[in-house]
N, C-alpha and C positions, 0 to 999 in steps of 0.2 A: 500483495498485502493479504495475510493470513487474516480469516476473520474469529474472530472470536466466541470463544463455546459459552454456551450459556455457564453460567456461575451463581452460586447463591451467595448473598449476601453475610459478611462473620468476618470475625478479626482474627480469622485461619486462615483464612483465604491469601496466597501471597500474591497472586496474579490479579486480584480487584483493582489494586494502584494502578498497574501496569495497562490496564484495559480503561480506563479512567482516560491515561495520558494516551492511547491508543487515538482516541474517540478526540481528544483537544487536538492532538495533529492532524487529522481526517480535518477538520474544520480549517485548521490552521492551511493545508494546502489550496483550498477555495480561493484563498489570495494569489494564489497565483495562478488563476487562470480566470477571475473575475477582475476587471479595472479596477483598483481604487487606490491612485496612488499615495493617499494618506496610507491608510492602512499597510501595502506593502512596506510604506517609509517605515515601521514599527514594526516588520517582521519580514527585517531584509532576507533573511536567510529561512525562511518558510518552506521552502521545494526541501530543506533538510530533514525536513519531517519522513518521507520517501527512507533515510538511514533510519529514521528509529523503526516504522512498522518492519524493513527488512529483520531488523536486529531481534526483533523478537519475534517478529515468523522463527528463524529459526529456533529458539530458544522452548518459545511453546511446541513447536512440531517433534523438538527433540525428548522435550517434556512427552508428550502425548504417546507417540509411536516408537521413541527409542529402543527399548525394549523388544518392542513386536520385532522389529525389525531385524533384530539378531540372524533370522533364518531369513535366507537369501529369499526363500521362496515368497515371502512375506513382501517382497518391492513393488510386485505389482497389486498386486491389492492394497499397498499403501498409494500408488499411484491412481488407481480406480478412487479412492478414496478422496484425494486431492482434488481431481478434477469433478467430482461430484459435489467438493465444499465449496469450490471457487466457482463452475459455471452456470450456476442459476441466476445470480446478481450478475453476473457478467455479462450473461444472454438479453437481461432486461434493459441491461446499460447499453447494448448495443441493438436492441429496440429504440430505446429512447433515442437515441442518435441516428439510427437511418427515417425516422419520424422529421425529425429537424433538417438534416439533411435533404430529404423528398422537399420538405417546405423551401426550403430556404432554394434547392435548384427550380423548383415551380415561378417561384417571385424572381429569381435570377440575380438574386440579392448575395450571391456569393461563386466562388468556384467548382462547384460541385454540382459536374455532370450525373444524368443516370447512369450513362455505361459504366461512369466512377465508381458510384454511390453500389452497382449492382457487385462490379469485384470486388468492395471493400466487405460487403456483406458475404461477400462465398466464401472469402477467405476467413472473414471474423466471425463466420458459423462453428467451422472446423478450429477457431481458437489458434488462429495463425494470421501471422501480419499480412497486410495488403501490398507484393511485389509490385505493383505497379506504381507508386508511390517514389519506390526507390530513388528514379534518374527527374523528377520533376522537384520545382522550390520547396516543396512542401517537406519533402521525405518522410511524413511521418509515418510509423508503422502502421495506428488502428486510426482512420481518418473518423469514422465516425462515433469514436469516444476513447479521444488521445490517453489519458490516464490509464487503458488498460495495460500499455505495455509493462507494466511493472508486475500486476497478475502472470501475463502470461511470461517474463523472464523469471516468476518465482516458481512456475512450474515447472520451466526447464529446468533450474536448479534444486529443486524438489527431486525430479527425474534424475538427473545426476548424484544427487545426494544417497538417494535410496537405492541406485545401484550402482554404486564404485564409493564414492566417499563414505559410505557408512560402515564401509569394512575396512577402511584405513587402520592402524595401527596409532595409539594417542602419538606416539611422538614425528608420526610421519604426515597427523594431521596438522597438530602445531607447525610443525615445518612448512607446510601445504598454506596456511594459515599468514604464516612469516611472507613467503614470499608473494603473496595474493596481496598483504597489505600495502608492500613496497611497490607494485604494479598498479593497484588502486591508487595509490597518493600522486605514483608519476603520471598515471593516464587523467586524474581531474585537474592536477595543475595544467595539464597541458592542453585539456580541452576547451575547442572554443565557446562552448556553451555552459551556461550554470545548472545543473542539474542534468546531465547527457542523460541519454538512454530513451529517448522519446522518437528519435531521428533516424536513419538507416545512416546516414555520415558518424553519429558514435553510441553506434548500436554494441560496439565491443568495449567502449566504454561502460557504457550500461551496464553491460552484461556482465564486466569485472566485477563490476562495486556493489552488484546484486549476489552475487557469490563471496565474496570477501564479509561483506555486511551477514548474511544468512548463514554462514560456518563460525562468524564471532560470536553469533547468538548459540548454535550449539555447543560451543564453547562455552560461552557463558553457562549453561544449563549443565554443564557437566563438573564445573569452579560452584556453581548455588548447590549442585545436591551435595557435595560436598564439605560447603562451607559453613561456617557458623553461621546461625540469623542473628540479625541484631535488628532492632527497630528505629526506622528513620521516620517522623513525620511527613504525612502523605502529601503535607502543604508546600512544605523543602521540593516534593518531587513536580512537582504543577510548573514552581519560580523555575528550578531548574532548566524545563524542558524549552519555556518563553522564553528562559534568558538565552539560549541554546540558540535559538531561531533569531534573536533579536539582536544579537551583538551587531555591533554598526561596522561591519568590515568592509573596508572598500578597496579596491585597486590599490595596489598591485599584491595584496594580503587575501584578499577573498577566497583567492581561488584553493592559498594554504589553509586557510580557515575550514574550506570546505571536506578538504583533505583533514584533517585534524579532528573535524567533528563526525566523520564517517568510521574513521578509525578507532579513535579515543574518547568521544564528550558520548557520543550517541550508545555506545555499547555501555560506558562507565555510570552513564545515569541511569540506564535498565540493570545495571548490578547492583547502584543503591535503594534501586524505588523498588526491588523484587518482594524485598520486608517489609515496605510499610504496611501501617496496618491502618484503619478505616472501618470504621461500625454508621450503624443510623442512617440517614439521607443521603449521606457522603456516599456511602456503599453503595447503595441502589442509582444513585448517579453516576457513581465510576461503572458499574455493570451494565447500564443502558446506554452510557457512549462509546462502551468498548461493544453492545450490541449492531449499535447502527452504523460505527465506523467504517465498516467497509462497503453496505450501502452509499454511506454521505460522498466516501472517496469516490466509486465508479460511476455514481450517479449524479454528481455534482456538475460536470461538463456541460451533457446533452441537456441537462437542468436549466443552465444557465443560457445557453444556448437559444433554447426556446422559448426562457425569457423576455430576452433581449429581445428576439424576434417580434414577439406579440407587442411590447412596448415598443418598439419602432416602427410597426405597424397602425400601432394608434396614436403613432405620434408623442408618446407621452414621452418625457424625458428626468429622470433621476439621477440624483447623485450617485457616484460610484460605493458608496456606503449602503446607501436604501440598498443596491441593488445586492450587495455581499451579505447583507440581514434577508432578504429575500431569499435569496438562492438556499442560504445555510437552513435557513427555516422548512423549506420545498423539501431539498435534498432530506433532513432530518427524519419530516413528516413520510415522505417518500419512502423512506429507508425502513423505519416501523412499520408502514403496510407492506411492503412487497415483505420483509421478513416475514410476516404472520400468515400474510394469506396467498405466498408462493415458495418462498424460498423456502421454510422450512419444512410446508407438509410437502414440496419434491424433493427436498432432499432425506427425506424420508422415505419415502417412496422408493427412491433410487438406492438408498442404503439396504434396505429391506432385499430389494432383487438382487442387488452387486454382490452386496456387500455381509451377509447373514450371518458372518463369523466375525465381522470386524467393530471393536466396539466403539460409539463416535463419543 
């Protein structure tokens, strides 16, 4: 999940809408990984949220760096770049989570050995999944703050993009494009999980539908600089995204659904929400959820996490709702400090030494 450059507020601005809806799906995925089955009932399809930030990662990064990147020599300093944007909030996300973790194996109140907990961390220093993971139930790649693997498969696809797919030829992308989509739609019908890519069993699922989704959005960005604007109300875009999430599809339809909305609902409403336009409080709201969005996303887990822990620990017990207003409020709050007072003055820091020519 690409996060989001700061923006001033104006009804110039085309990407204010889009960081708006960035910052409602960031929240909208909390449901699916805090209990509350009411809640999921009203936003069956939530983990879809995952297709829109892909679809406009790409879109923005194509925005931002296209150009630079023309000269070959330019990939790895756009690469330096990437991983300087994404692993500060990621490092703390996965603080947060060997924090929880250590607890949680001290009270013995879950599966999470040290020796576990020590190679999940060696590996998710260096921003790589935890191989041991692989052949056990769990499979999951980043045991101690699952949500990251989406981060780091946009990296790889970052890394690929910037060096081979950015020099494709338009109509050998298109093509590239064509056939990635038809691969995407066969690999989520056919998988046994809703939302792949979490798991080492369809880690290649994942990793299609993260490149298919992040090459439609540079697509898209290359059909908007092109295209006429036209203006759509920002409120159209809000309904749109919730109805997106919420359609009630169930067996044996879901799984097309899912395919359909990664493909076409999720690229097609980031092409019409690109124009709206938004002034006053609206503004300054779409730009501070599309601020904390990728905080709320990587932080939300271990958040929750820890939670839970302390109120099972005191015994107290809440509705699965309390606990979804909790976490999203934590996460929020959470998200606005470590922006202020880490994430941005090092990646600052870090820009300054890496990075002296590259502008953020």
């Amino acid at each position: 999940m690409t996060p989001s450059p700061p923006r001033r507020a104006g009804k110039t601005d085309r990407l204010v809408v889009l960081d708006g809806l960035r910052g409602v799906a960031a929240f909208a995925v909390i449901l699916d990984h805090v209990p509350s089955e009411s809640l999921r009932a009203l936003l069956p399809g939530r983990y879809l949220a995952v297709d829109f930030f892909l679809v406009l990662s790409g879109l923005v990064l194509a925005r931002a760096y296209g150009a630079q990147l023309d000269k070959p020599a330019m990939a790895w300093a756009f690469i330096k770049a990437r991983i300087i944007r994404l692993y500060p909030f990621y490092f703390v996300g996965l603080l947060f989570g060997l924090s929880v973790a250590t607890l949680l194996a001290y009270l013995q109140w879950s599966e999470y050995s040290y020796s576990g907990i020590a190679i999940s961390l060696a590996f998710g220093l260096l921003f790589l999944p935890d191989p041991a993971t692989m052949h056990t139930d769990a499979e999951t790649l980043f045991p101690l703050n699952p949500p990251a693997w989406t981060v780091f498969m946009e990296l790889v696809v970052n890394i690929v993009y910037a060096t081979t797919i950015r020099f494709l030829r338009q109509n050998a992308l298109i093509l590239m494009l064509g056939i990635l989509g038809v691969v995407c739609a066969l690999s989520i019908m056919s998988s046994e999980d809703l939302g792949p890519g979490w798991k080492w069993s369809h880690l290649q699922t994942g990793l299609i539908r993260v490149l298919f989704t992040f090459l439609m959005g540079v697509c898209l960005q290359k059909v908007l600089h092109h295209a006429k604007a036209f203006t759509v109300p920002a409120w159209i875009a809000f309904v749109l995204l919730v109805m997106i999430m919420a359609f009630p599809a169930s067996e044996p339809l879901r799984r097309p659904y899912d395919a359909l909305t990664a493909i076409v609902l999720m690229p097609a409403l980031i092409f019409v929400s690109a124009n709206a336009r938004v002034s006053g409080f609206f503004s300054r709201l779409c730009i501070w959820l599309g601020a904390v969005s990728y905080g709320v996303y990587i932080l939300h887990y271990p958040i929750y996490l820890g939670l839970n822990t302390v109120m099972a620990g005191l015994n107290i017990q809440v509705f699965g709702f309390i606990t979804v207003v909790l976490t999203a409020f934590i996460s929020a709050v959470t998200a606005q400090l470590v922006t202020t007072f880490f994430e941005e003055p090092v990646r600052k820091l870090l820009s300054r030494r890496f990075l002296p020519r590259i502008p953020r």
